[in-house]
MARLOLUM-931983 format. One record per residue (C-alpha): residue number from 0; y, z negated, x negated; residue in one letter. Coordinates in Angstrom, 2 decimals. Layout:
N
  lumgu       py       pz       px  fimar
    NUM        Y        Z        X      A
...
//
This chain:
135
  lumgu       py       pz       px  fimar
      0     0.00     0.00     0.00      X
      1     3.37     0.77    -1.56      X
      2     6.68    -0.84    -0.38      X
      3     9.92    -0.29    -1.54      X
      4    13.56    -0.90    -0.39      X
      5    15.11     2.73    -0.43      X
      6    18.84     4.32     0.21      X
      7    19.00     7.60     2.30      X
      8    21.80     9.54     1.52      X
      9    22.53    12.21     4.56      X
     10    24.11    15.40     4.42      X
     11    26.72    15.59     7.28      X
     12    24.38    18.54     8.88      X
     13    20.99    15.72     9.02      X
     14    23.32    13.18    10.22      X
     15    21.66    14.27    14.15      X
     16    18.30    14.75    12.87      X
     17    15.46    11.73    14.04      X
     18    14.41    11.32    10.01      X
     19    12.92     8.03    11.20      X
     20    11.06     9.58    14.14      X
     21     9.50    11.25    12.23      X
     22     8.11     9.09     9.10      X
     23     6.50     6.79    11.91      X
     24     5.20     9.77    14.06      X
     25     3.74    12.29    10.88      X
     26     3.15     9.84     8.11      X
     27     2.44     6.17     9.74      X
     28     5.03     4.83     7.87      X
     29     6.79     1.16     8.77      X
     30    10.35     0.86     8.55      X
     31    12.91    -1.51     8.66      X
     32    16.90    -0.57     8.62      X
     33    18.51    -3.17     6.50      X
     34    21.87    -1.43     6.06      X
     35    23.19     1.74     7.67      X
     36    26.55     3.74     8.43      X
     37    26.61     6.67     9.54      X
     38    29.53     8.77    11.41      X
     39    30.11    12.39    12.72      X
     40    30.74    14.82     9.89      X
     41    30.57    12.37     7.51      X
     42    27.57    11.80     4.02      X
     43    25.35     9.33     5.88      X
     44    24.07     6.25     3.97      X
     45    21.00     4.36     5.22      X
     46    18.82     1.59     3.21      X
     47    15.65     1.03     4.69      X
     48    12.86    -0.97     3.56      X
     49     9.25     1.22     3.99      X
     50     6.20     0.78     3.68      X
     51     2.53     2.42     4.13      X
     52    -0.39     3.69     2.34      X
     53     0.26     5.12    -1.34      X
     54    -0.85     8.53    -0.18      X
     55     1.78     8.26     3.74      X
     56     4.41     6.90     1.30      X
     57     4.47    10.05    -1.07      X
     58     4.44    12.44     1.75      X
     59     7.07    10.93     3.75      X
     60     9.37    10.83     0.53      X
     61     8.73    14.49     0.20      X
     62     9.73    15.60     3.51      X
     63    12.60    13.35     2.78      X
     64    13.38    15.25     0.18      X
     65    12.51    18.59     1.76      X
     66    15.22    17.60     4.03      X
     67    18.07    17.89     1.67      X
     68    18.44    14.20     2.07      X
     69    18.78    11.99    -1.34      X
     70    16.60     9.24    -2.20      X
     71    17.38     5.80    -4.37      X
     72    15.13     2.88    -5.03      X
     73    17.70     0.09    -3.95      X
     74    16.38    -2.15    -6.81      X
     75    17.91     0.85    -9.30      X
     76    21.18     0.15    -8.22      X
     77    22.08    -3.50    -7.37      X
     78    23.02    -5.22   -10.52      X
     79    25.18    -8.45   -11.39      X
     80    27.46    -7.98   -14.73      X
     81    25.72   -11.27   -16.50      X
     82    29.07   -10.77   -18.66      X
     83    31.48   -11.09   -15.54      X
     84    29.16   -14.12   -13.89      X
     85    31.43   -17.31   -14.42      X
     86    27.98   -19.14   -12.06      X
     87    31.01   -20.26    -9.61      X
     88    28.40   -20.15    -7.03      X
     89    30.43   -18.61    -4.12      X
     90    28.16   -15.78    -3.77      X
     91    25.17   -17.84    -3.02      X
     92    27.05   -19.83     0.24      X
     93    27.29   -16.12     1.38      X
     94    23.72   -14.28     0.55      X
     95    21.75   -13.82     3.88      X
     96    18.48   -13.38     2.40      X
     97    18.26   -16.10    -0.80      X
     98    18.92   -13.27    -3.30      X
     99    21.56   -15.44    -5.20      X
    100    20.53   -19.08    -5.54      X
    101    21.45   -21.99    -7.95      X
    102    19.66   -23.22   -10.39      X
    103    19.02   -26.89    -9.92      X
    104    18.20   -27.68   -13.61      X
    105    21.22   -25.74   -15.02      X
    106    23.70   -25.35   -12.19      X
    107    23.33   -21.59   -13.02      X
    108    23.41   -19.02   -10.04      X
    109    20.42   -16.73   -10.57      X
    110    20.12   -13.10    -9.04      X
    111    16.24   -12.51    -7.60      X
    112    16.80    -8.76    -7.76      X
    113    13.75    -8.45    -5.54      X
    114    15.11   -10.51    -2.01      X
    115    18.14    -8.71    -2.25      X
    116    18.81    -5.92     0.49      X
    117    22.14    -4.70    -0.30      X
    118    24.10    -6.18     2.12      X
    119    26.84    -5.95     0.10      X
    120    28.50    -9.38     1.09      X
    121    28.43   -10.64    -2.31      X
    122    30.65    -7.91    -3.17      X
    123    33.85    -9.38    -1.95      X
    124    33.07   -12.27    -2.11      X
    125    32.58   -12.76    -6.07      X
    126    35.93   -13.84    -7.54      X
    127    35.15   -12.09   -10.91      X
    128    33.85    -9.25    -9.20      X
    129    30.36    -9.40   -11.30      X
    130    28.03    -8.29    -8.29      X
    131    27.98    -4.20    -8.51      X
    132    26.64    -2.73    -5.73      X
    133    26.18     0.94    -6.02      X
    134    24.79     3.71    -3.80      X
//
């Protein structure tokens, strides 16, 4: 079984198109839309966490792909700046999901790369501005 937190990147022409439909219906793939904006004639941008056999999971990446829709791994792209980090510990009253936490021990905030789901709610509210969140 693979499962992996992705980012869908829509052309303004797929933006209509039932993508998700589609990855349950042809390739018994399980979903779950963690983030998503999309608008009218506007690049679309939708993480979704999925998950199914090895062998589902590869073909519904291809016909994502096949598409003309982009494909990230969300792990890839959400980083904190260890150099920025001042472990201030605002960003952990604010992280839904546990991703940011503080270290009991050392009073340091850690990042669990893996619980995070790019929310993006750290991003503002870091005062040093060391969470990068990039899709």
């Amino acid at each position: 079984m693979k499962k992996n937190r992705i980012v869908l990147h829509f052309p303004p022409r797929l933006i209509d198109k039932p993508i998700t439909y589609y990855l349950v219906k042809d390739y018994n793939l399980v979903f779950n839309i963690l983030q998503a904006k999309i608008m009218p004639n506007e690049e679309g941008i939708m993480v979704l966490e999925l998950n199914g056999s090895d062998k589902d999971y590869d073909k519904g990446i291809k016909f994502i792909r096949e598409q003309g829709i982009k494909v990230q791994e969300l792990t890839r792209d959400v980083k904190r700046n260890e150099s920025k980090c001042t472990h201030c510990g605002v960003c952990v009253a604010i992280c839904p999901t546990g991703a940011l936490y503080t270290d009991q021990k050392t009073s340091k905030v850690i990042f669990d790369n893996a619980k995070c789901i790019g929310c993006e709610l750290c991003v503002p509210a870091c005062p040093p501005r060391a969470m990068e969140v990039k899709f």
